[in-house]
ROVEXTI-32965 format. One line per field, with one value per residue: residue number from 1; residue in three letters; y, x, z of N, C-alpha, C in turn. Coordinates in steps of 0.05 Angstrom, whole numbers. Example, Ala and Ser with C-alpha at 12.3 -4.5 7.8 and 13.67 -1.06 7.14 Angstrom:
residues 2
pos c(1; 2)
code c(ALA; SER)
n.c2 c(-114; -45)
n.c1 c(264; 257)
n.c3 c(156; 142)
ca.c2 c(-90; -21)
ca.c1 c(246; 273)
ca.c3 c(156; 143)
c.c2 c(-66; 1)
c.c1 c(264; 258)
c.c3 c(156; 157)
end
This chain:
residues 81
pos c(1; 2; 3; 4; 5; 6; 7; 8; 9; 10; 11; 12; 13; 14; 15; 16; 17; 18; 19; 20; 21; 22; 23; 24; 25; 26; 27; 28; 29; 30; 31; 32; 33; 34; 35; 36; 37; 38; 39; 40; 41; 42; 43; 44; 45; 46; 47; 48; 49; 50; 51; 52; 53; 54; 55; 56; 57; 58; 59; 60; 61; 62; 63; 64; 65; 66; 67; 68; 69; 70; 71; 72; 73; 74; 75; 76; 77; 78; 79; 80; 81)
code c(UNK; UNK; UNK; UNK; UNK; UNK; UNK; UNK; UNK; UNK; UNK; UNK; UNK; UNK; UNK; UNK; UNK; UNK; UNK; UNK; UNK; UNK; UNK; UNK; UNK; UNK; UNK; UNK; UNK; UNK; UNK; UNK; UNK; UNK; UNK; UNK; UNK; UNK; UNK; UNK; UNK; UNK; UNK; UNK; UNK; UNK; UNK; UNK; UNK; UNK; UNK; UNK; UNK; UNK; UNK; UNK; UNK; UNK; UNK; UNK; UNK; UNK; UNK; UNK; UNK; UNK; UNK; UNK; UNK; UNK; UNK; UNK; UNK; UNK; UNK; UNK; UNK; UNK; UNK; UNK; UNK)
n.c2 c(28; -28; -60; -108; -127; -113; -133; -194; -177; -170; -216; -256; -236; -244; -263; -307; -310; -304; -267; -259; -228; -196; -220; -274; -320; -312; -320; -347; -397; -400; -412; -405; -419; -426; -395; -387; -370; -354; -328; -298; -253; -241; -204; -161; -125; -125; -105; -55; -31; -27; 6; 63; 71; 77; 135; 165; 170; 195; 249; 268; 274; 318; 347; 359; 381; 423; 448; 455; 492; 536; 550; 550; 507; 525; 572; 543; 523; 571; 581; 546; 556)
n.c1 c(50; 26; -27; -78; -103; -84; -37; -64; -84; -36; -15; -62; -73; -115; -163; -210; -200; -225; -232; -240; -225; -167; -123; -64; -92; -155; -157; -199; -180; -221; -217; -166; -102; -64; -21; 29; 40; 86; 102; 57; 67; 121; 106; 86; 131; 148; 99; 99; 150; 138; 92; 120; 148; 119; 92; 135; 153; 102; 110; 148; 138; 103; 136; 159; 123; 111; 175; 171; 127; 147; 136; 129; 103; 74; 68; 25; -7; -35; -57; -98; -140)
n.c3 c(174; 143; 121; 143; 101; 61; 51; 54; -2; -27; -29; -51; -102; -137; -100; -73; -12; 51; 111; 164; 216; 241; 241; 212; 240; 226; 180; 122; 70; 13; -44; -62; -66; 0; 36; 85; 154; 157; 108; 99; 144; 135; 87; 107; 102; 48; 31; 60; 42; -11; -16; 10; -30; -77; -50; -45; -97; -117; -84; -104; -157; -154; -131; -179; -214; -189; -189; -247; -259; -228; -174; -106; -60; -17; -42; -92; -52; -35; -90; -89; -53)
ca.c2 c(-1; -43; -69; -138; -124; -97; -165; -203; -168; -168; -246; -258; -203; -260; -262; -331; -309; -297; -249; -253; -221; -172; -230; -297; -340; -301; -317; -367; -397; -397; -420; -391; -422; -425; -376; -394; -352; -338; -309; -271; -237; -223; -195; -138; -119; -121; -82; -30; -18; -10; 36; 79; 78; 96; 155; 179; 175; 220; 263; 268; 277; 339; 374; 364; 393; 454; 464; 459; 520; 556; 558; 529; 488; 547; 578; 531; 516; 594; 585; 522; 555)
ca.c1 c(51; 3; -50; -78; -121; -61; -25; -65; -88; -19; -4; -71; -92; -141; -188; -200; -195; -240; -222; -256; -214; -142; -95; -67; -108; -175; -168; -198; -168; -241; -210; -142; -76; -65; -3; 31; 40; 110; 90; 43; 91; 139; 94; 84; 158; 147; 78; 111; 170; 116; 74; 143; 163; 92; 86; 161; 133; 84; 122; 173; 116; 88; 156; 166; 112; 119; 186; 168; 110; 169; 128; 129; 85; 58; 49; 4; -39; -56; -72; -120; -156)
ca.c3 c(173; 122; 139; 146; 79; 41; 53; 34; -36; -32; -36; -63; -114; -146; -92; -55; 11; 72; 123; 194; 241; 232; 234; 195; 252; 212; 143; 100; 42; -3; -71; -70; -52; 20; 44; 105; 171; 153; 78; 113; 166; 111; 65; 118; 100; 23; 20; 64; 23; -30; -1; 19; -57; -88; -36; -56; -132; -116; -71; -132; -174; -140; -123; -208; -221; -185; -202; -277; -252; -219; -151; -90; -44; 0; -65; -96; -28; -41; -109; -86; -31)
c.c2 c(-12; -60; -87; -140; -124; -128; -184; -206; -173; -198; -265; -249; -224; -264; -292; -330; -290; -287; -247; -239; -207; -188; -265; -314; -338; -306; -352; -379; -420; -426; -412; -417; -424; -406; -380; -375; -331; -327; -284; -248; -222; -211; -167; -119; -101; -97; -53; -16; -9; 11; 61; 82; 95; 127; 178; 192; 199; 240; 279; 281; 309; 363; 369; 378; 424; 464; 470; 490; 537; 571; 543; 522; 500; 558; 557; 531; 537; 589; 565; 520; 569)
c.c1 c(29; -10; -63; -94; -104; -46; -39; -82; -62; -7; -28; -85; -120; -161; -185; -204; -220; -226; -238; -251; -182; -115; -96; -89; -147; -175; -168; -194; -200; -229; -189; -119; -67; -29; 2; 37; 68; 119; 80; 57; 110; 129; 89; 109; 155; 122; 85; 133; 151; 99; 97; 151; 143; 93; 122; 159; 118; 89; 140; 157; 106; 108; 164; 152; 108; 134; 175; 146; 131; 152; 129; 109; 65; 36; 19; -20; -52; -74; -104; -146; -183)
c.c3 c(154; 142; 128; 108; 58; 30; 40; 0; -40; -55; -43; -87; -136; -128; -80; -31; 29; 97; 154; 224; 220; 237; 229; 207; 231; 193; 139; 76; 23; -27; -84; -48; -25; 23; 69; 121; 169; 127; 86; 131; 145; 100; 71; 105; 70; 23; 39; 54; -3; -32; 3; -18; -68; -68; -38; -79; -131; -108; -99; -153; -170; -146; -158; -225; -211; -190; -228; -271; -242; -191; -129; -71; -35; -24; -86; -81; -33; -64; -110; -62; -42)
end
């Protein structure tokens, strides 16, 4: 699940925002935009489908690079111990 931080870098990535506690009631809107409770709630949705894609990427990323070596997973961890 993302986490209250993630959110909102998410729906602020400029900065602005004060943070005093792990939910919307906790944040202050500094010099940014204000974002309402039901932005925020949703936004959990979006930065977890994001997080689930990036970590696929890399997943993808990994098992392409081993095939292209013509070894597999186990094999590597040996070669990295």
């Amino acid at each position: 699940m993302a986490k209250h931080w993630e959110v909102i870098t998410h729906l602020r990535p400029e900065g602005g925002v004060i943070s005093t506690g792990q939910d919307f009631e906790g944040i202050e809107f500094v010099w940014a935009d204000p974002f309402t409770k039901e932005e925020y709630l949703a936004a959990f949705d979006i930065v977890d489908a994001a997080n689930e894609a990036a970590e696929l990427a890399k997943q993808t990323s990994k098992q392409a690079i081993l095939d292209k070596l013509g070894i597999t997973a186990d094999e590597a961890a040996l070669l990295l111990k």
